[in-house]
C-alpha positions in Angstrom: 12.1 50.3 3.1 10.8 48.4 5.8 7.4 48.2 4.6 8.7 47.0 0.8 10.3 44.1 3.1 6.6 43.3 4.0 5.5 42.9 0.6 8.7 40.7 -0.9 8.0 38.6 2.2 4.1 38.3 1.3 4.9 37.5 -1.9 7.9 34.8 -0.7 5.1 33.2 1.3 2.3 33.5 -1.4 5.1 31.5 -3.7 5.6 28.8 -1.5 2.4 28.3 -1.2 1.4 28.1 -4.7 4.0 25.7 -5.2 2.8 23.3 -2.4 -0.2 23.5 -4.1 1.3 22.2 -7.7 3.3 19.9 -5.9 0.0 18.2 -4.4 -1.2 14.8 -6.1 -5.2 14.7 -6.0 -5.8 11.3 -4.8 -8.4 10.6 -7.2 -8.7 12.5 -10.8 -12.0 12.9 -12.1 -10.2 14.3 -15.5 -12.5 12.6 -18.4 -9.8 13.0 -20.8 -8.1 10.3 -18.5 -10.4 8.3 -18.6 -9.2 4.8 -19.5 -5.5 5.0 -17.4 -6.5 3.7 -14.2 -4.4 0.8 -14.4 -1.0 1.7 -14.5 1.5 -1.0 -16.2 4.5 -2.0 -15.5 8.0 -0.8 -15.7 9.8 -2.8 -18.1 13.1 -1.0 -17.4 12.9 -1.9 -13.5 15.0 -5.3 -11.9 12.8 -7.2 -10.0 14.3 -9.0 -7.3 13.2 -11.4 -4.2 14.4 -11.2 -0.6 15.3 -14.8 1.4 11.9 -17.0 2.1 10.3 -15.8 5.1 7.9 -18.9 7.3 5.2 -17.8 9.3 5.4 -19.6 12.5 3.2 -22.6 12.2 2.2 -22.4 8.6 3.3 -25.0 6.0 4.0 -22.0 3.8 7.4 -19.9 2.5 6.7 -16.3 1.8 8.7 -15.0 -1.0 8.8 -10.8 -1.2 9.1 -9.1 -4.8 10.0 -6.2 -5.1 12.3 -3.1 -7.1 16.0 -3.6 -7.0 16.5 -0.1 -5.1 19.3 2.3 -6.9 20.0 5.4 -5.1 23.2 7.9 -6.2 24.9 9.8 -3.1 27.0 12.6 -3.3 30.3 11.8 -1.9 33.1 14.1 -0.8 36.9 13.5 -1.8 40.3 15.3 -1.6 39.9 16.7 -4.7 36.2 17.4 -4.8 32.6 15.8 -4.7 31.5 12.7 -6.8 28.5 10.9 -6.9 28.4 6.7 -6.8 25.3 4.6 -6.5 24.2 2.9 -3.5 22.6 -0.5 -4.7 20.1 -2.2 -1.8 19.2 -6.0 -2.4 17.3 -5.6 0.8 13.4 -5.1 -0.2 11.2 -5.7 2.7 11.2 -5.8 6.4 9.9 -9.2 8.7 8.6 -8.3 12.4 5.5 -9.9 14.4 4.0 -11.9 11.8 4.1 -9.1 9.4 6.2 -8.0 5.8 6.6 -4.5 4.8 7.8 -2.5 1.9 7.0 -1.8 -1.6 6.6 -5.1 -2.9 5.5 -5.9 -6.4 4.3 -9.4 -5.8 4.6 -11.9 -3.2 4.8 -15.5 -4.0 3.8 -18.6 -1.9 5.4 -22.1 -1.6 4.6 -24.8 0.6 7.4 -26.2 2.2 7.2 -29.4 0.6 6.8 -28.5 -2.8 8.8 -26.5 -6.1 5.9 -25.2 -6.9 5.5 -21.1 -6.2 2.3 -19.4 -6.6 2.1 -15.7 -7.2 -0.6 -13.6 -5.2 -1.5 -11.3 -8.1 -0.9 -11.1 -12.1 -1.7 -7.6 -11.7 0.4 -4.3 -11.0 0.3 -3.5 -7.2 2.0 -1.8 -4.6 1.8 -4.1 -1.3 3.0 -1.9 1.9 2.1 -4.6 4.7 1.2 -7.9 4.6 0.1 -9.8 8.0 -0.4 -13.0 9.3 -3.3 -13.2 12.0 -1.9 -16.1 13.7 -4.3 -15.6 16.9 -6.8 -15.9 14.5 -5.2 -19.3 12.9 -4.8 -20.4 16.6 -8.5 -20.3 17.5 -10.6 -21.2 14.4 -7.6 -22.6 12.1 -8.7 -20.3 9.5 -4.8 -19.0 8.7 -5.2 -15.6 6.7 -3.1 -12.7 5.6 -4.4 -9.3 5.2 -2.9 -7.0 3.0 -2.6 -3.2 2.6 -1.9 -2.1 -0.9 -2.5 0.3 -4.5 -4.2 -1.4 -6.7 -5.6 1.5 -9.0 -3.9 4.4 -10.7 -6.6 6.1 -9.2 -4.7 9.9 -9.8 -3.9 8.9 -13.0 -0.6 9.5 -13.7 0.7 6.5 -14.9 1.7 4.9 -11.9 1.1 2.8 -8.4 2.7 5.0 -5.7 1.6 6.1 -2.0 -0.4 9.2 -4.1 -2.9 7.0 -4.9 -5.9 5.2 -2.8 -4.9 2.2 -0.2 -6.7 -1.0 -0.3 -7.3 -3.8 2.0 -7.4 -7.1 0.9 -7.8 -11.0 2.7 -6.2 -14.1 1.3 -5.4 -17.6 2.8 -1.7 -18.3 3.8 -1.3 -20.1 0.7 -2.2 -16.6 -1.5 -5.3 -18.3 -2.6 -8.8 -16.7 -2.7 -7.3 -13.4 -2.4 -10.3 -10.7 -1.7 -11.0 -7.1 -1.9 -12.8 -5.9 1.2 -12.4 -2.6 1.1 -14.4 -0.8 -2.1 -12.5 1.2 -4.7 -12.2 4.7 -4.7 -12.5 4.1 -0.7 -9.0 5.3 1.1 -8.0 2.8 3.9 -7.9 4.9 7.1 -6.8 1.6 9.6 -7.8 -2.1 10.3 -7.8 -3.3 13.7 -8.4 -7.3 14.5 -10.6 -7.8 17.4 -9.8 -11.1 19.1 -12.4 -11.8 21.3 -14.7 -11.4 18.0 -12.6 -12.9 15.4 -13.6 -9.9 13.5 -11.4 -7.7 11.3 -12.4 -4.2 11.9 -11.8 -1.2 9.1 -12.5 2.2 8.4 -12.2 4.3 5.3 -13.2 7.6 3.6 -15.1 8.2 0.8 -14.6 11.3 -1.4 -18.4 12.3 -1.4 -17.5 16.0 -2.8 -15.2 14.8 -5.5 -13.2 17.2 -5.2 -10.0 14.9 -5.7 -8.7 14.9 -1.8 -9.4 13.0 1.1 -10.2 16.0 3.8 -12.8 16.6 6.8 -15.7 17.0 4.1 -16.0 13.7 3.2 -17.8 10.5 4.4 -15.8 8.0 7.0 -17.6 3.8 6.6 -17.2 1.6 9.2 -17.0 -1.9 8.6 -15.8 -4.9 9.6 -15.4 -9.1 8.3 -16.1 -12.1 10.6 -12.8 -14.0 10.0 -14.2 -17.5 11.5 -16.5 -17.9 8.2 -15.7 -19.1 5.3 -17.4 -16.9 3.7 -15.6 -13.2 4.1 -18.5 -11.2 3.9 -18.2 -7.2 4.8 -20.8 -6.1 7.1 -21.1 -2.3 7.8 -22.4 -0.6 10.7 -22.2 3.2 12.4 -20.8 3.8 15.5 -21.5 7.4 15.3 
């Protein structure tokens, strides 16, 4: 008995197992019969909605976030049983230290003495941060935003989610010249802004065996931008 115990428990654990396994996105599919759907469109059947402005502290620019009108059912119990009602969230992003955060769609620009809003991108995205170097603005006046985002359906399945590759990306504080740094197919790992250099430090990993994960296998680039240029040119080097 105790022994046939053993084996339903190896099998339990072989099961659960297995399953974590089917339930793991590849970050990248190399499928060729998907070849083609790695840009994901848009939901029409999703409510787009803005949160409240949000100013930079000295910019001449409102920030307005886009995102998903978030509904989410809960179970709730009663005297005479449990029902279910939705719980409907207008709230999108989050505003702290110069930086927005969320799943945004879009974000749209508007300087303060104008009607006129600019959208950042006409294309499907997924922006998690977006963040004002104003130490940066305060020393060369250059004011930028970098951004962290999905901007490839790069698992293919038909969607922009947090199973798919990161970007990074540089704009102005108006959402003009908006620029890829990091390359596709490249995961971001971090960024890290280096005062003293003006410079915009990031890493990321490449997925040099194909295999469809990110893991200790593949190849780490270093890299980072000289933020008082103009010009945003990525320079890579090797620390290691």
């Amino acid at each position: 008995m105790k022994n046939s115990h053993i084996v339903l428990l190896g099998l339990i654990v072989l099961l659960l197992a297995s399953c974590k396994e089917d339930r793991e996105k590849p970050k990248v599919s190399y499928d060729a019969s998907n070849r083609g759907k790695g840009i994901a469109k848009t939901d029409s059947t999703l409510i787009a909605i803005s949160d409240l402005p949000i100013q930079m502290e000295g910019t001449d620019y409102l920030i307005h976030p886009v995102g998903d009108l978030s509904i989410r059912e809960k179970g709730i119990k009663t005297r005479y049983g449990s029902s279910s009602v939705n719980d409907l969230s207008f709230t999108i992003s989050n505003y702290g230290e110069n930086e927005i955060t969320g799943f945004l769609q879009n974000l749209k620009f508007q300087r303060v003495d104008s009607d006129s809003i600019k959208t950042l991108t006409d294309k499907p995205v997924l922006i998690q941060t977006a963040t004002y170097l104003k130490s940066v603005s305060d020393k060369t006046k250059n004011q930028i935003m970098v951004y962290t985002m999905v901007d490839m359906d790069t698992n293919k399945d038909g969607k922009l989610d947090t199973s798919d590759i990161k970007a990074l990306y540089l704009s102005e504080i108006s959402g003009g010249k908006l620029t890829k740094i990091s390359d596709s197919y490249q995961e971001l790992i971090d960024w890290k802004l280096v005062e003293s250099k003006n410079c915009l430090y990031f890493r990321t990993v490449e997925d040099t065996n194909k295999n469809g994960q990110l893991d200790k296998m593949d190849v780490v680039h270093y890299n980072y931008v000289d933020l008082s240029k103009k010009n945003w040119k990525v320079i890579s080097y090797k620390p290691v």
